[in-house]
N, C-alpha and C positions, 0 to 999 in steps of 0.2 A: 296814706291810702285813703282811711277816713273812708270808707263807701265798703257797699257790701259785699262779698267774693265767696269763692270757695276753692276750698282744696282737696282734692282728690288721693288720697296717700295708703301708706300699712303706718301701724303706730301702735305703742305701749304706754301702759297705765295703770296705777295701781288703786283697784277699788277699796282696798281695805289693807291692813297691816299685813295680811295671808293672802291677800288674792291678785294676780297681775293679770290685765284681759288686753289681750293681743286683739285689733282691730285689722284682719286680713281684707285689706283697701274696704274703706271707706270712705265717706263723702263728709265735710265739714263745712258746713254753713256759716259765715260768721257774719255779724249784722254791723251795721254801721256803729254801735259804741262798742265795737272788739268782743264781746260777746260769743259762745257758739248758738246759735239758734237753734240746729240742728244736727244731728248727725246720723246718717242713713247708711246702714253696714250693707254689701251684696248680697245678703239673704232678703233685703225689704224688695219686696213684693213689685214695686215700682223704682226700684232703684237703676237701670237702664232709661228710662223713662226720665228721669229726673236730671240723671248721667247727660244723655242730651241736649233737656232745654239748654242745660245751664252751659254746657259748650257754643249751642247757635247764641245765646247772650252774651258770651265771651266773657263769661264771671267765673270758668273752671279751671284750674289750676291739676295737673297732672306729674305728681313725681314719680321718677324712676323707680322700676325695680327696685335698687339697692339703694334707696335713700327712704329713712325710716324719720319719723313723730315720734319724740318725747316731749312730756308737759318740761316746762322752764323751772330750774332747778328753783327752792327758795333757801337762801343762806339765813339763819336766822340768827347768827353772832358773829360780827367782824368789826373791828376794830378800824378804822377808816385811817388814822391818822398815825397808825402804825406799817402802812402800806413800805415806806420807804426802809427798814429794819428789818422785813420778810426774808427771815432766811438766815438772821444773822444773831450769834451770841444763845442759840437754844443750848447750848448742852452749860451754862449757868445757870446757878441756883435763881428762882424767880424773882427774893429781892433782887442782886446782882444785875438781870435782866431789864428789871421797871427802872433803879437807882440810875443805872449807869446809861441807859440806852432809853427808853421807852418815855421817863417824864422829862427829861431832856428835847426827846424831840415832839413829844407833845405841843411842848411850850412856842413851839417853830408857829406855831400855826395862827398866832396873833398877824403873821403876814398873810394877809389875805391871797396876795399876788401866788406865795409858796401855797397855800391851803388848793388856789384852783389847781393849780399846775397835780399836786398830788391825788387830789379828790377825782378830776376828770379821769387821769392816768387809771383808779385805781377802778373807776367806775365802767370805763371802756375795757380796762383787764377781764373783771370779772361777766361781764356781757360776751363779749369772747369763748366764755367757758359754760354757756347755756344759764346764766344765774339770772331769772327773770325778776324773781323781788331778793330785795336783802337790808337786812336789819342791821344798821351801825350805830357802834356809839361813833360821838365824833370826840372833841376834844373837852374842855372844863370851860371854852370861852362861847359866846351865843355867837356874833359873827360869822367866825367862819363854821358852826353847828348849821345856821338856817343857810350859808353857802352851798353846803353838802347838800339839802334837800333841793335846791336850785339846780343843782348840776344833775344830781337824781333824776330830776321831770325833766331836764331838758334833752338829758339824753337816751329817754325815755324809760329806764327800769325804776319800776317799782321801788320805790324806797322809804324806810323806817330811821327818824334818825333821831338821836336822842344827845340832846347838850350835857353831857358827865358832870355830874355833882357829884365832885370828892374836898368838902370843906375843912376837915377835922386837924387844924394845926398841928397837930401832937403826927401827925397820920402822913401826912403829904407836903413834899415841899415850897417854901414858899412862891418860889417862882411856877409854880404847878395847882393850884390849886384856888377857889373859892374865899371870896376875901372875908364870906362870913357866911353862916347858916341864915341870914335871912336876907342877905345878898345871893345868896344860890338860890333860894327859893324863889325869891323876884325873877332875877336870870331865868331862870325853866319857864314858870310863866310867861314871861315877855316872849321868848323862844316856843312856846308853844302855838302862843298868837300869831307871830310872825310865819309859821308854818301852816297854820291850817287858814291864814289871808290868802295863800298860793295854793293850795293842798287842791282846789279842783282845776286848776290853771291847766294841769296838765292829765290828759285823759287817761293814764294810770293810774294818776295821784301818787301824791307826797305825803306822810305822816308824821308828826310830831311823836316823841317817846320822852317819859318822864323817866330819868336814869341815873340811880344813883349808883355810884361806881360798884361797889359794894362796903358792906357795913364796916370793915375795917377802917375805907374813907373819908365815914360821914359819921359827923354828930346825931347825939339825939334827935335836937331841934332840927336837924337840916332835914332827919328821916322825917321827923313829924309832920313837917311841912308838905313836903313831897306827898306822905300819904293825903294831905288835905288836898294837895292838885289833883290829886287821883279821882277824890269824893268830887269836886268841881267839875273836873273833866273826865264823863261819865264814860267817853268810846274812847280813848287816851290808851296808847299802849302803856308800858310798865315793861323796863327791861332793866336786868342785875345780874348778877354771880349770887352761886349758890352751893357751897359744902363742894367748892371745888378742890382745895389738898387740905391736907393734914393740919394745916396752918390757919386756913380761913377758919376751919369747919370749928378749931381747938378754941380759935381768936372770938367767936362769940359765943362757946361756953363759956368760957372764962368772962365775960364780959355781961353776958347776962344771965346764966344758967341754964342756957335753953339751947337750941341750934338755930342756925341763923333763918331757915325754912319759917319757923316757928315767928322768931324775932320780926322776918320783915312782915309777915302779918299782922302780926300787935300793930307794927307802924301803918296799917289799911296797906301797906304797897305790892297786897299777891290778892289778884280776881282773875278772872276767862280772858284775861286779854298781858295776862305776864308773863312773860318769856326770861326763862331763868335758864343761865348756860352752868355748863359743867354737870355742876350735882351729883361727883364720882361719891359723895360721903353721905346720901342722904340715908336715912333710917327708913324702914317699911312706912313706920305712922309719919315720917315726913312726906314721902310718897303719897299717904293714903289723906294726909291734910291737902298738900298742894291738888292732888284729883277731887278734892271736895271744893275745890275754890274753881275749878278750872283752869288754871294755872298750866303750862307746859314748860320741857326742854328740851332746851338749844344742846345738844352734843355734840361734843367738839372732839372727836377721835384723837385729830392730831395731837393738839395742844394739849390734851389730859395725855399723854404719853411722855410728853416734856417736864407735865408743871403740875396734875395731879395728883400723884402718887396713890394713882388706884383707875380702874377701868370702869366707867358708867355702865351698871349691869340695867340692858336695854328692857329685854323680858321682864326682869321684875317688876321696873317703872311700869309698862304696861298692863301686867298682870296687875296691877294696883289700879287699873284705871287712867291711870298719868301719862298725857300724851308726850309725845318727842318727837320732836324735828332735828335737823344736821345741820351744823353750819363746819366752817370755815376756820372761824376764829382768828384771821390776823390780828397782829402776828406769831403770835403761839401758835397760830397753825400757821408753816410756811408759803402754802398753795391756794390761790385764788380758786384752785379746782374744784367744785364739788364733787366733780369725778374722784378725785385724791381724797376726798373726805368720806363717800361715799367706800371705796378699798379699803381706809383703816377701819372704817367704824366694823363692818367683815372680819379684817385682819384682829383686831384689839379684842372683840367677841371671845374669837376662836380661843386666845389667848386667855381671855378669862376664864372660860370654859374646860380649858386642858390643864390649864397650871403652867407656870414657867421654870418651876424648880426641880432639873432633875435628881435632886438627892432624895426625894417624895416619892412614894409609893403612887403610880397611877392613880389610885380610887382616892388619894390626900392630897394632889396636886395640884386641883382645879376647883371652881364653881359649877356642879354640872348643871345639863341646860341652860345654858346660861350663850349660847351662840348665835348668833341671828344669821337670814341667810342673804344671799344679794337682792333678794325680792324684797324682804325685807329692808335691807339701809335702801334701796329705790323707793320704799314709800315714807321713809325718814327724811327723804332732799326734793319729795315733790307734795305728796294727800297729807302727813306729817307736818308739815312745816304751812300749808294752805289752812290745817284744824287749828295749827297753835296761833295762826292770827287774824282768824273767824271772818275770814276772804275767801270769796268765790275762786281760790286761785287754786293749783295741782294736779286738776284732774282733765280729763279730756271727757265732758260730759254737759250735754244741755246746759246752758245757764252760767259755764265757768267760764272766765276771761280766757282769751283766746292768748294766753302764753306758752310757746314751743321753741321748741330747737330742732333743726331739720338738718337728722344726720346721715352722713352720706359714707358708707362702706368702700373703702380704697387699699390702697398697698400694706397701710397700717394695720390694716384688721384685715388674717385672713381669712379667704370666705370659697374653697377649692373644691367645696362638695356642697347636697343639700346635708344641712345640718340635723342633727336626731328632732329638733322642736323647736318651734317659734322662742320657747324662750332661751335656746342657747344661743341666741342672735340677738337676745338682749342681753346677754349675760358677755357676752363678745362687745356691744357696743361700750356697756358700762362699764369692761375692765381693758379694753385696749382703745379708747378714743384718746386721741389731744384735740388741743383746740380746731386743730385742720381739718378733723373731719365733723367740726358744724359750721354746715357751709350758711347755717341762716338761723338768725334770731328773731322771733317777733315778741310783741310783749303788749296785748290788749289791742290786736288784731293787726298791730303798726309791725314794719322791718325796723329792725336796728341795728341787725347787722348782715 
């Protein structure tokens, strides 16, 4: 489209962790670089007026009744190259899961030919389900890493994509892994160049991520390093695992006497721009370190239900100041859905909140307060996941990229009376949509789907 328009719509958005503002039609301005310029609700003064020119200009766009605005989901941890195993082998224990399935088909990915075929597949997937930006790691080789940010911009979503540093011999197997900690270090480098040479090519943008798998996979020197790209490359995401089960969280006490929150700081690799998934095991002061660093997390509902052995209590992280965003998590998480991650994160709450054990006394059986509501996980997949990587992106307001999903009320959701409140029409779309009913994708003012 490339040129300026507007659209005419109803639409939902969340201004704050508490607050959801329902936009009963409104008008959205969006400017030649996808942009919103403006946005004029039916109370402005002039908005009939405005209503007009912009139809005699034939720049207005007019949706139905039943088809609503949401901003474009942001996934802020998926696994790119675990797309093809989605769904398969979760009820094994998590070595079992990486051994037998996951470094196996990692290693596929030195075929470039295989890497398009699954990166496009996984990229158009997840577009399909309203995901406008999303943060992957790709594989351990640079290749098909800077491939992935290729096929990102070209088919237009937002994409973060970080080449896996997992070098630690002792850790990873040979055919799976970094031929040295200062051959990974190169690697990332060279791979970050390579991305940010294209990174404006495409009017979304592409970004480079420094990623070390996590500290069970990487040496010393491999972290040391990395933290030194960090200090180099000063606007450079930083994406990891962080005290996600029992095992990681156990695997860097034992290793350095500290938790690994703590540990990847020593290595410089936690500032305002690190995005740490999982974090079912962090302590308060790890909380209240990462909120001092600015630091976020990536929550992964599904895949902490498979592979954490514990639920990320969301309230606290916040109450500490520590932001979180929602992703995904292929393939631990089986669902390209945000919507699907969006009902666990809800569902796994609840569950924290109430206790699972009924031999427990109600008042012994849960974390209380500890629940989040659907307004809530709605601004963990959209304002959430826009704060943890300090992008104009999530929100439907002056100034933010004009990323939406335009969804349209059908057979699937029903809709046979006026409903008690605007927000039980958001509360309908986020828990009975599929992909069919987003009939349209934009992403930085473009269709993409």
């Amino acid at each position: 489209m490339n040129k300026s328009f507007a659209i005419e719509a109803k639409a939902f958005y969340s201004k704050s962790f508490d607050q959801v503002k329902f936009i009963n039609k409104g008008i959205f301005l969006i400017n030649e670089d996808g942009f919103i310029e403006e946005i004029y609700e039916k109370s402005h003064a002039a908005y009939d007026e405005i209503r007009q020119k912009l139809l005699e200009d034939g720049k207005l766009r007019v949706l139905a009744d039943d088809e609503y605005i949401l901003p474009g989901f942001i996934d802020l941890h998926n696994h790119a190259p675990q797309w093809p195993q989605a769904g398969t082998a979760l009820d094994s224990p998590l070595e079992v899961w990486l051994g037998k399935y996951t470094f196996p088909l990692e290693s596929k990915y030195r075929d470039l030919e295989f890497a398009n075929m699954v990166y496009r597949d996984l990229v158009k997937e997840t577009l399909k389900f309203g995901t406008t930006t999303a943060m992957y790691f790709s594989s351990v080789d640079r290749a098909p890493s800077t491939l992935l940010a290729q096929i990102c911009g070209t088919l237009g979503q937002r994409g973060l994509v970080g080449k896996v540093v997992m070098d630690d011999p002792t850790a990873n197997p040979d055919y799976c892994r970094d031929k040295s900690a200062k051959d990974a270090i190169e690697e990332s480098r060279l791979f970050i160049d390579e991305v940010l040479a294209i990174k404006d090519t495409y009017k979304q943008k592409v970004y480079p991520v420094i990623t070390p798998r996590f500290i069970p996979s990487c040496s010393d020197e491999a972290l040391e390093g990395l933290g030194e790209l960090a200090k180099t490359y000063k606007d450079i995401h930083i994406q990891s695992h962080v005290s996600e089960s029992d095992w990681e969280h156990g695997y860097a006490i034992e290793r350095y006497g500290i938790h690994d929150a703590t540990a990847l700081d020593k290595f410089g690799l936690i500032n305002e721009r690190t995005i740490l998934a999982h974090a079912c095991h962090l302590s308060e002061e790890d909380m209240k370190l990462l909120a001092e660093r600015g630091a976020s997390i990536a929550h992964s509902p599904i895949s902490n239900a498979y592979f954490a052995n514990a639920v990320l209590p969301v309230k606290t992280c916040q109450e500490n100041g520590l932001n979180v965003g929602l992703a995904t998590d292929i393939s631990g998480g089986y669902s390209p859905s945000m919507y699907t991650a969006i009902r666990q994160a809800v569902i796994s709450s609840r569950m924290l909140n109430d206790g699972v054990d009924p031999a427990l006394a109600s008042d012994k059986r849960g974390r209380k307060d500890s629940s989040i509501t659907l307004n809530r996980a709605f601004y963990l997949a959209t304002a959430g996941g826009g704060k943890a990587l300090k992008l104009p992106i999530g929100k439907l307001e002056k100034g933010y990229a004009f990323d939406i999903q335009i969804l349209k009320i059908d057979e699937a959701i029903p809709h046979f009376y006026e409903e008690l409140s605007d927000i039980d029409v958001l509360h309908k779309l986020l828990l009975l949509s599929e992909s069919s009913n987003i009939k349209e994708v934009y992403i930085q003012g473009e269709r993409v789907k």
